[in-house]
C-alpha positions as CSV (number, residue, x, y, z in Angstrom):
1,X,-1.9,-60.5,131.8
2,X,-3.1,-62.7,129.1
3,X,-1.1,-64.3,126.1
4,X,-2.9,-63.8,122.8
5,X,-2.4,-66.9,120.4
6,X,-3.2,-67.2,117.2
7,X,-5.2,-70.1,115.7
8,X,-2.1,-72.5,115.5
9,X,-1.5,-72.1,119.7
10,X,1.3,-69.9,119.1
11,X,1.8,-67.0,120.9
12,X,1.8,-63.9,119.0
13,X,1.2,-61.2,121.4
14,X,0.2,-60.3,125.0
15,X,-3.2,-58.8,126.4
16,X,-3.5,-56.5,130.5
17,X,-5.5,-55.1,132.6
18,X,-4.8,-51.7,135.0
19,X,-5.1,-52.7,138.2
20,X,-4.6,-49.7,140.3
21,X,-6.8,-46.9,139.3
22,X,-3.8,-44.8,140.6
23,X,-1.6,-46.3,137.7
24,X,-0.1,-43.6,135.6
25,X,-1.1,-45.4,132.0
26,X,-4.6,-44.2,131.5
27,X,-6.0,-47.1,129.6
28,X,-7.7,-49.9,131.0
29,X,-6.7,-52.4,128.8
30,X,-3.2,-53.1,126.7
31,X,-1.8,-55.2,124.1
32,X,0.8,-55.4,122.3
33,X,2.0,-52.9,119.6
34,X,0.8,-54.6,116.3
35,X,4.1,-56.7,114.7
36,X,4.9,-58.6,111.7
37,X,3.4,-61.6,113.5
38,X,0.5,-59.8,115.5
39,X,-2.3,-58.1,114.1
40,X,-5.2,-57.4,116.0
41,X,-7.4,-56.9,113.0
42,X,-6.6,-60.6,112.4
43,X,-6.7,-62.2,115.8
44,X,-9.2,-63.8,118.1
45,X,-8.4,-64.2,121.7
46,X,-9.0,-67.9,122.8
47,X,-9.5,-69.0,119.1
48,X,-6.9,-71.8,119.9
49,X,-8.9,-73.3,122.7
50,X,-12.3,-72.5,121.0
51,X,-11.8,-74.0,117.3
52,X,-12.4,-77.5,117.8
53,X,-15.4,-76.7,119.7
54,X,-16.4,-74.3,117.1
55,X,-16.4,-76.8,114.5
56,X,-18.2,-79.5,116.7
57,X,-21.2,-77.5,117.5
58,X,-21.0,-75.4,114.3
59,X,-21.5,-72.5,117.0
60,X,-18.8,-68.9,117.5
61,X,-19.8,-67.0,120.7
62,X,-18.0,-63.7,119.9
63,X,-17.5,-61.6,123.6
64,X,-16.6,-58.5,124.0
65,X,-13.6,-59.3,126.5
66,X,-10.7,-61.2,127.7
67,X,-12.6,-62.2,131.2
68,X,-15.9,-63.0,129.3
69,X,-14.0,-65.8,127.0
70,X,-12.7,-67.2,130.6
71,X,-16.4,-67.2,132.0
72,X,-17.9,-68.8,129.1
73,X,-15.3,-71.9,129.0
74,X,-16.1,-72.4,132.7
75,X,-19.3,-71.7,132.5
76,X,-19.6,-74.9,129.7
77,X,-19.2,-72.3,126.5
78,X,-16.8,-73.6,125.2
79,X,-16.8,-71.9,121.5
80,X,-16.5,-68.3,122.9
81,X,-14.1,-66.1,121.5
82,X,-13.5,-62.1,121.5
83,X,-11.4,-59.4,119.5
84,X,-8.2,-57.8,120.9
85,X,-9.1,-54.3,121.5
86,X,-10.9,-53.3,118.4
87,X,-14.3,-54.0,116.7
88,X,-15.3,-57.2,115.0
89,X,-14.7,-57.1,111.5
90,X,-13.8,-58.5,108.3
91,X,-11.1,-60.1,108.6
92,X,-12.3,-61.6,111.8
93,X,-15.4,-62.9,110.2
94,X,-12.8,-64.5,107.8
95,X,-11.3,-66.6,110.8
96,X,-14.8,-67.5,112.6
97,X,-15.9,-68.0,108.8
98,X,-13.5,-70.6,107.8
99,X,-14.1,-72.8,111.8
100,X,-17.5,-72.8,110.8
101,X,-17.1,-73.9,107.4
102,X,-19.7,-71.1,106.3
103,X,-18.4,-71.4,102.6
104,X,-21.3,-74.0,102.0
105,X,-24.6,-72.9,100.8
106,X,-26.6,-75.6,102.9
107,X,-25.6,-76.1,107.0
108,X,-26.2,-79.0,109.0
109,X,-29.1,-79.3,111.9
110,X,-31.1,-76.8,110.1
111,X,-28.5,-74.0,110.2
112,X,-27.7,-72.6,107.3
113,X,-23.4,-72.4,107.9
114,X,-23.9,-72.8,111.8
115,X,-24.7,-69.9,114.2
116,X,-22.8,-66.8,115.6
117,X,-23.6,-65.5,118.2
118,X,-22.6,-62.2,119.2
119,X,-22.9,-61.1,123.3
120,X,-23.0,-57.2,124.2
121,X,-23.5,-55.4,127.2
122,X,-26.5,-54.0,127.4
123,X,-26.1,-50.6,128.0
124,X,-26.0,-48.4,124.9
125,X,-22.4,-48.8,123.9
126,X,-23.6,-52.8,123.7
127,X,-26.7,-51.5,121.6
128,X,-24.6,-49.4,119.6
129,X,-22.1,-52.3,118.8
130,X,-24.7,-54.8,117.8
131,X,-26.0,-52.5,115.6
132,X,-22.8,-52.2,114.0
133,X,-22.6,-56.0,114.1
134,X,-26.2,-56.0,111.8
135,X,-23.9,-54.3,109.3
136,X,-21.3,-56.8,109.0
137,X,-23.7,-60.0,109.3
138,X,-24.1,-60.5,105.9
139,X,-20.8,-61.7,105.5
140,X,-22.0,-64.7,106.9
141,X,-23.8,-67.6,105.5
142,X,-24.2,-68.8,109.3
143,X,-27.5,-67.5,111.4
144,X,-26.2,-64.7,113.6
145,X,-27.7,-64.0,116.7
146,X,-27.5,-61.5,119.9
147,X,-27.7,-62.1,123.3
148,X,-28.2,-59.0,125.4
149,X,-28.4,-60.1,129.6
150,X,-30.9,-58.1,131.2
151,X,-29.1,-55.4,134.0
152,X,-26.7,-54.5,131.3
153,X,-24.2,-57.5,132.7
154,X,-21.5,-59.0,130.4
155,X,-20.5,-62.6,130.2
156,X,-17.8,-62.3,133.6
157,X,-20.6,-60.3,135.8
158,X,-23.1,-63.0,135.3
159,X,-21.0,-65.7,136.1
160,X,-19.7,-63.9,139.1
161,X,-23.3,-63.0,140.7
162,X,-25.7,-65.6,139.4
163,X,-23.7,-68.4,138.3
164,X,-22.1,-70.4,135.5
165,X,-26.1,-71.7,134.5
166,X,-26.6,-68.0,133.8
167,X,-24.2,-68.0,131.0
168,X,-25.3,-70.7,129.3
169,X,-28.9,-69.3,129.3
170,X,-28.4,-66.2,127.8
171,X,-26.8,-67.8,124.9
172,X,-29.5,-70.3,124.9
173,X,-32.0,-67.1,125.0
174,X,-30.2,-65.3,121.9
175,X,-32.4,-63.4,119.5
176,X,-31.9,-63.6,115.8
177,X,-29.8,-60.2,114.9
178,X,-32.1,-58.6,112.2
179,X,-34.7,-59.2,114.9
180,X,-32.5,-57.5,117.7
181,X,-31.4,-54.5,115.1
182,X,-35.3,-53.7,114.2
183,X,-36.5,-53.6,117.5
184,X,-33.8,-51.9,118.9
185,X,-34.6,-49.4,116.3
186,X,-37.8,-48.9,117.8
187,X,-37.7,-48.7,121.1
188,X,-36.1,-45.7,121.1
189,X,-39.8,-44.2,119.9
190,X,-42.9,-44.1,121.5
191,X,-45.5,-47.2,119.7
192,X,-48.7,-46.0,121.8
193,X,-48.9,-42.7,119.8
194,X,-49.9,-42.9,116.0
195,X,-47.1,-40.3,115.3
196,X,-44.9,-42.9,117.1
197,X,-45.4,-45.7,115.1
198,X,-44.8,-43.4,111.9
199,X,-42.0,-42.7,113.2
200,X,-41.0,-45.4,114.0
201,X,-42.0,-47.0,110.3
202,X,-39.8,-44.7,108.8
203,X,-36.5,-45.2,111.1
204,X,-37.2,-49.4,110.8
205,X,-37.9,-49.6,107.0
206,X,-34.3,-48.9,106.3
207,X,-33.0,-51.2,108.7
208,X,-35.2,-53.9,107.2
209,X,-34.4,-52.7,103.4
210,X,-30.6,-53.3,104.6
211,X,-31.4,-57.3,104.9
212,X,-30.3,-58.3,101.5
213,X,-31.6,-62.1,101.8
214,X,-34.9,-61.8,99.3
215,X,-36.4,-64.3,100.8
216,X,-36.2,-62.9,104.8
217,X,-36.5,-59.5,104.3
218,X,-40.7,-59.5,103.5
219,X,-40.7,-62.0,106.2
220,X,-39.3,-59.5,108.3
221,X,-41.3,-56.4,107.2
222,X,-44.5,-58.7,107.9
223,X,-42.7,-59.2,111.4
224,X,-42.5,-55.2,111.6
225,X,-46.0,-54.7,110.7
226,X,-46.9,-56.9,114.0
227,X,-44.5,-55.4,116.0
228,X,-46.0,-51.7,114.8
229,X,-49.3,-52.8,114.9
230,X,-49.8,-51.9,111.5
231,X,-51.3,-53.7,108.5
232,X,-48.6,-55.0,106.1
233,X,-49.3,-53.3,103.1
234,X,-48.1,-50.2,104.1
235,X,-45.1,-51.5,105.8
236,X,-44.0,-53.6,102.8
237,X,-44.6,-50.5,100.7
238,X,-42.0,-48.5,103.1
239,X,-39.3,-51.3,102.9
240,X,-39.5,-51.2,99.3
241,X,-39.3,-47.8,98.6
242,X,-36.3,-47.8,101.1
243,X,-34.3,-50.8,99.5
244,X,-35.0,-48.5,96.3
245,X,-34.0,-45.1,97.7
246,X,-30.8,-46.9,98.7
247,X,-30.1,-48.4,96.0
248,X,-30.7,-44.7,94.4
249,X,-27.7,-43.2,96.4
250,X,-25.3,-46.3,95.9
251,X,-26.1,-45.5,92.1
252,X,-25.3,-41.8,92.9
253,X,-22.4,-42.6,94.8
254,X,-20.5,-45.0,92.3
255,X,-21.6,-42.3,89.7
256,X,-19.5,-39.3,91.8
257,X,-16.4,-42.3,91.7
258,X,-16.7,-42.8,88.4
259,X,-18.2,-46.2,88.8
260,X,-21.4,-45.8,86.8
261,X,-22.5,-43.7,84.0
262,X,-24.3,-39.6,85.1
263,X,-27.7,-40.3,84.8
264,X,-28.8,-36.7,85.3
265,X,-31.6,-35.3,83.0
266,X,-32.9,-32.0,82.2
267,X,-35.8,-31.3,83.8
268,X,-39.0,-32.5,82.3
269,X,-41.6,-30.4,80.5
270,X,-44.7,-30.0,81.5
271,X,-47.0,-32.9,81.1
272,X,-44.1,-35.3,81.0
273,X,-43.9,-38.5,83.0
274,X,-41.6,-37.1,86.4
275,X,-42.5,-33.4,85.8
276,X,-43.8,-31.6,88.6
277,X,-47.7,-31.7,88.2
278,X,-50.1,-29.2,89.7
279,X,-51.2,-29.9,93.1
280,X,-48.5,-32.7,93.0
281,X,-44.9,-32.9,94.9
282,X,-43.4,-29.8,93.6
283,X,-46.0,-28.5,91.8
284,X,-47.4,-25.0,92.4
285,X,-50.5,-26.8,94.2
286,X,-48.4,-28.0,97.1
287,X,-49.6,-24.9,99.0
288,X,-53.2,-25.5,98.2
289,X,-53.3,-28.9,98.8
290,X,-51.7,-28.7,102.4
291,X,-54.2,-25.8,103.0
292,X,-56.8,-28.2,102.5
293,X,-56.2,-30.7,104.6
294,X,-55.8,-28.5,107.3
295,X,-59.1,-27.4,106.8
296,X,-61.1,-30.0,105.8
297,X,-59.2,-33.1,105.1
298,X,-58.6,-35.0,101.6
299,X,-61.6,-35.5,100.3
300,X,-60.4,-39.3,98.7
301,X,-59.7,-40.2,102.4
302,X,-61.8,-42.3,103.7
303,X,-61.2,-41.9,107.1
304,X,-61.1,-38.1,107.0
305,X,-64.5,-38.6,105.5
306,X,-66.0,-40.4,108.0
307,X,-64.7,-37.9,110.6
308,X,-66.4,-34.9,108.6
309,X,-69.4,-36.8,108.1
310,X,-69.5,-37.2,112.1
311,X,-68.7,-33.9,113.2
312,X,-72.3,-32.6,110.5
313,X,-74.4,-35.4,112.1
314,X,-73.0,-33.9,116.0
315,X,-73.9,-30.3,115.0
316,X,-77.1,-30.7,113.5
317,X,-78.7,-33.6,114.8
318,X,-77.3,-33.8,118.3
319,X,-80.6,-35.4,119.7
320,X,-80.1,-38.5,117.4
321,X,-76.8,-39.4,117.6
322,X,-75.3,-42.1,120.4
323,X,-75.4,-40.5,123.1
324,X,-72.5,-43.0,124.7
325,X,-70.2,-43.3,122.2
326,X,-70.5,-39.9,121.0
327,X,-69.5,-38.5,124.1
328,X,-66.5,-41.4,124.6
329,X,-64.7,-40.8,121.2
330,X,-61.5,-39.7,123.0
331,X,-58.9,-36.9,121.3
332,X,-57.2,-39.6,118.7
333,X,-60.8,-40.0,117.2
334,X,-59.8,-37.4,114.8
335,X,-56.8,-37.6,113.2
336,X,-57.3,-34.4,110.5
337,X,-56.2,-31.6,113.1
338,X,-59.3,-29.2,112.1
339,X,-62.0,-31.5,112.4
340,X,-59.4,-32.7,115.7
341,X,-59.7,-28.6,116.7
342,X,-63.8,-29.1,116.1
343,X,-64.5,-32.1,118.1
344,X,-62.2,-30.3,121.0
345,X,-64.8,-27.3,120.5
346,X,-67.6,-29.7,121.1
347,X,-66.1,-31.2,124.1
348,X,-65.5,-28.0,126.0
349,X,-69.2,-26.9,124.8
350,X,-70.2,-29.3,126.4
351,X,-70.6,-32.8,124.4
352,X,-73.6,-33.9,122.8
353,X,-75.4,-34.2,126.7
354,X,-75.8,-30.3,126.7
355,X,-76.5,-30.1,122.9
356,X,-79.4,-31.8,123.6
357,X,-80.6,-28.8,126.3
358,X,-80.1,-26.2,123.3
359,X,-82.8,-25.0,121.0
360,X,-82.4,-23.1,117.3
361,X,-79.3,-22.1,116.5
362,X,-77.8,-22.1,120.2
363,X,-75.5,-25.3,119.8
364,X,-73.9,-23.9,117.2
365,X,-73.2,-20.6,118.9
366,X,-72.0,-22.6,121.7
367,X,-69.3,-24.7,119.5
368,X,-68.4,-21.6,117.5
369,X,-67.8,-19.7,121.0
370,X,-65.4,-22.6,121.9
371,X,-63.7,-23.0,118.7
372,X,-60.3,-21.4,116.9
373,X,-61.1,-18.6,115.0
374,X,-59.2,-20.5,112.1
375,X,-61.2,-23.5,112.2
376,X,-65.2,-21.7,113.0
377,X,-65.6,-21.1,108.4
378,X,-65.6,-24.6,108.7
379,X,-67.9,-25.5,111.7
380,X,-70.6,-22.7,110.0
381,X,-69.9,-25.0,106.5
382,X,-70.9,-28.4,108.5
383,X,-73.4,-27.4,110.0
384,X,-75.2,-26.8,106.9
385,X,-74.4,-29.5,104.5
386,X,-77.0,-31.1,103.9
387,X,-77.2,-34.5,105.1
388,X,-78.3,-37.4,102.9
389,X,-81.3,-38.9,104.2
390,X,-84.7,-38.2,103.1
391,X,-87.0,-38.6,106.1
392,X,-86.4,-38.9,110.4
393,X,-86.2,-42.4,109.8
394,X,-83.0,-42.4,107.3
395,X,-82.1,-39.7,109.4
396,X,-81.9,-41.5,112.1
397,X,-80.2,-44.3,111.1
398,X,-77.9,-42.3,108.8
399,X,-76.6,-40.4,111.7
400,X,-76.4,-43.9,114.3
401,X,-74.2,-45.4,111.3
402,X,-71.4,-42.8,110.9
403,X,-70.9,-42.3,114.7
404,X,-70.4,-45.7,115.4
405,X,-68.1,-46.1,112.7
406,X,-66.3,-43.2,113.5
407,X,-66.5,-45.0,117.1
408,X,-65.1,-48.2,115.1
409,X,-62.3,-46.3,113.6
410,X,-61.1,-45.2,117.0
411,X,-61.4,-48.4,118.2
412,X,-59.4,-50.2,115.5
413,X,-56.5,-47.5,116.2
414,X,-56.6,-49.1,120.1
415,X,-56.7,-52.3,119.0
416,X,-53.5,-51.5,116.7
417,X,-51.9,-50.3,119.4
418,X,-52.3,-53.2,121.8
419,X,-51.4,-55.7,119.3
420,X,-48.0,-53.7,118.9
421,X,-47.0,-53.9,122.3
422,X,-48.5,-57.8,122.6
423,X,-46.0,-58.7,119.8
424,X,-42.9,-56.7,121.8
425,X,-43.9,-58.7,125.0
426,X,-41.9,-61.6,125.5
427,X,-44.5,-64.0,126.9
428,X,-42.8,-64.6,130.3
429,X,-42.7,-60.9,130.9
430,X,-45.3,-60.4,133.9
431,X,-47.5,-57.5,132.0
432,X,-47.8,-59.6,128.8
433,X,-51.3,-61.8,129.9
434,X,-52.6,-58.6,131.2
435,X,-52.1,-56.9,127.7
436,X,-53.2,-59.9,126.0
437,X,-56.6,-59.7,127.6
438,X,-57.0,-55.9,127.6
439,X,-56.2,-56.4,123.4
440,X,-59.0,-59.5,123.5
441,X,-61.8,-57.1,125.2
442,X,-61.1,-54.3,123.3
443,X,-61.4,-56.2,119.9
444,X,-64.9,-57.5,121.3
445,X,-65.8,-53.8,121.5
446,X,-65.0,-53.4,118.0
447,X,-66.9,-56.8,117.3
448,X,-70.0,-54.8,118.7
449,X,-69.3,-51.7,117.4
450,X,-69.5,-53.7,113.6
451,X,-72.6,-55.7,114.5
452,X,-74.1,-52.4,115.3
453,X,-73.1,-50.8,112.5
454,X,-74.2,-53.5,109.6
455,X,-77.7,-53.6,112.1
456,X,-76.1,-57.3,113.5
């Protein structure tokens, strides 16, 4: 049993344990029924021994439990406090609020307000609570911070197997919250596949868009772009349009209360500014657009372009293209699904190899014979537009150019991929050198690949 005081040293209520699992109360834990003096909305356990500390070091270690606040003070943690059976919230970030003097604008030692520092199990519960700890941190001024010990062990575990030392590292190896939040968020996907990390883009963007700091949240979305292996444009695009989409449905929320004035409109006419345009979201062309690109790509996208031009150049001039690369460029070379469906067609003909064993019109038969009935109008159409070069010469180099870009392309996807998981690899982790100098060889590759391309 454990008496509960509040910030004064008195005693306002009493915390216990089950001992027996035999016991005939079903709870683990008890505390007292809340009273006129005890609240546990508005008390901290071990805030009475912890407040002096706290204001010293300009440091709260919120745990989770009664035995974790008694490991961190003997472990030499002296500013660790926990809730009494309920979830960290306001008016608890009130107390640790007012220890820390967080009502100033500009901290001491480089800390804005101090630090809090929040320790969770690390089993999903843990993950889920942190989560819901992102959601209250911007009630502070303070930097808040997670620490998360590996094996899923709280506070009183790791003192008990590996020490008091332990303790006071993983506070020491806390992780700044947003950081924790975001890539929490996306380990739950897999960042190898290119559908992954779009995924994962859109679940992190609104996680980011919640970080209501100005100044930190494009620092973070350049952070996610690494993390994602993704150039930042795109990622800064996607937080933006997220902090705007939610700042849409807080408008359409206070508007259902009441709060704000009905903004709806009648529908625009056509050839207004928001009507539905042809071809356009909602407009009758939606259909033929999205027929298109599963035929034969958008026609403004360079990429798709470069993969049509490479699929003509492999059915009608097998014998001049790269025989190496040609024949490497892997499934994710293609990422519109009928040119994808083509190149698969090729593969199982045979690649480029037996092409160049086939006279007249044989390699096309042979592609057509492996292809999708839905796709083969489209290999008969590229392997007769005609290809812009004007002798065998142009021909020749026309053709080495767009498969080795193509090549390139793939590449650059790898080396997006690597660079992803360098940047989730903490660098004492015992994989991280090996990725580090599988992502420096494979952006040689693409080094070559370029020189080859420009003729280098």
């Amino acid at each position: 049993m454990w008496p509960i005081r509040d910030v004064t040293g008195d005693v306002v209520g009493f915390g216990a344990r089950r001992i027996f699992d035999d016991d005939r109360i079903e709870a683990k834990y008890l505390n007292t029924p809340e009273t006129a003096v005890y609240k546990k909305s508005q008390v901290l356990y071990g805030v009475d021994l912890a407040k002096r500390e706290i204001a010293r070091e300009r440091r709260a270690v919120v745990v989770e439990g009664y035995t974790d606040v008694m490991a961190c003070h003997l472990s030499g943690v002296e500013t660790a406090v926990a809730t009494c059976g309920t979830a960290f919230g306001p008016d608890h970030t009130r107390i640790v609020r007012r220890l820390l003097g967080d009502d100033r604008t500009i901290g001491q030692g480089g800390a804005v307000g101090g630090q809090v520092v929040f320790t969770f199990d690390g089993d999903e519960a843990g993950r889920k609570a942190a989560l819901r700890a992102f959601e209250d941190d911007q009630r502070f001024v303070a930097q808040t911070f997670v620490a998360v010990a590996e094996g899923g062990m709280d506070p009183c575990e790791l003192r008990q197997k590996h020490g008091p030392e332990a303790v006071r590292q993983l506070i020491e190896a806390r992780q700044p919250l947003f950081e924790f939040a975001i890539r929490s968020t996306l380990a739950q996907l897999d960042l190898d596949t290119a559908e992954g990390r779009v995924a994962a883009l859109r679940a992190a963007a609104p996680v980011v868009a919640q970080i209501r700091d100005g100044a930190l949240r494009p620092e973070y979305a350049r952070r996610l772009a690494g993390w994602l292996g993704m150039e930042v444009e795109p990622v800064v695009r996607a937080v933006n349009q997220a902090v705007r989409s939610a700042g849409g449905s807080q408008r359409a929320q206070d508007a259902a209360r009441g709060g704000g004035p009905d903004r709806r409109q009648a529908p625009a006419r056509a050839g207004e500014r928001g009507a539905p345009q042809p071809g356009g979201p909602g407009g009758g062309g939606v259909q033929v657009d999205a027929m298109r690109s599963l035929t034969a790509g958008d026609p403004r996208d360079p990429v798709a372009r470069v993969e049509r031009e490479a699929l003509e150049c492999l059915l009608q001039a097998p014998q001049l293209v790269p025989l190496e690369e040609a024949d490497g460029l892997g499934d994710a070379a293609f990422e519109v699904p009928a040119f994808r469906a083509i190149h698969l067609a090729v593969k199982a003909a045979g690649g480029i190899a037996r092409a160049r064993t086939l006279t007249g019109t044989g390699w096309l038969e042979a592609v057509l014979e492996e292809s999708p009935q839905a796709v083969a109008p489209l290999v008969r159409q590229l392997a007769v537009t005609p290809l812009p070069a004007d002798t065998e010469e142009a021909l020749a180099r026309y053709v080495l150019s767009v498969v080795l870009r193509l090549a390139e392309v793939e590449v650059s996807r790898r080396v997006g991929v690597l660079r992803s998981r360098v940047q989730r690899l903490d660098p004492g982790d015992p994989g991280a050198a090996a990725a580090f100098a599988e992502l420096l060889a494979v952006e040689a590759q693409r080094r070559s690949l370029r020189e080859r391309v420009s003729g280098g």
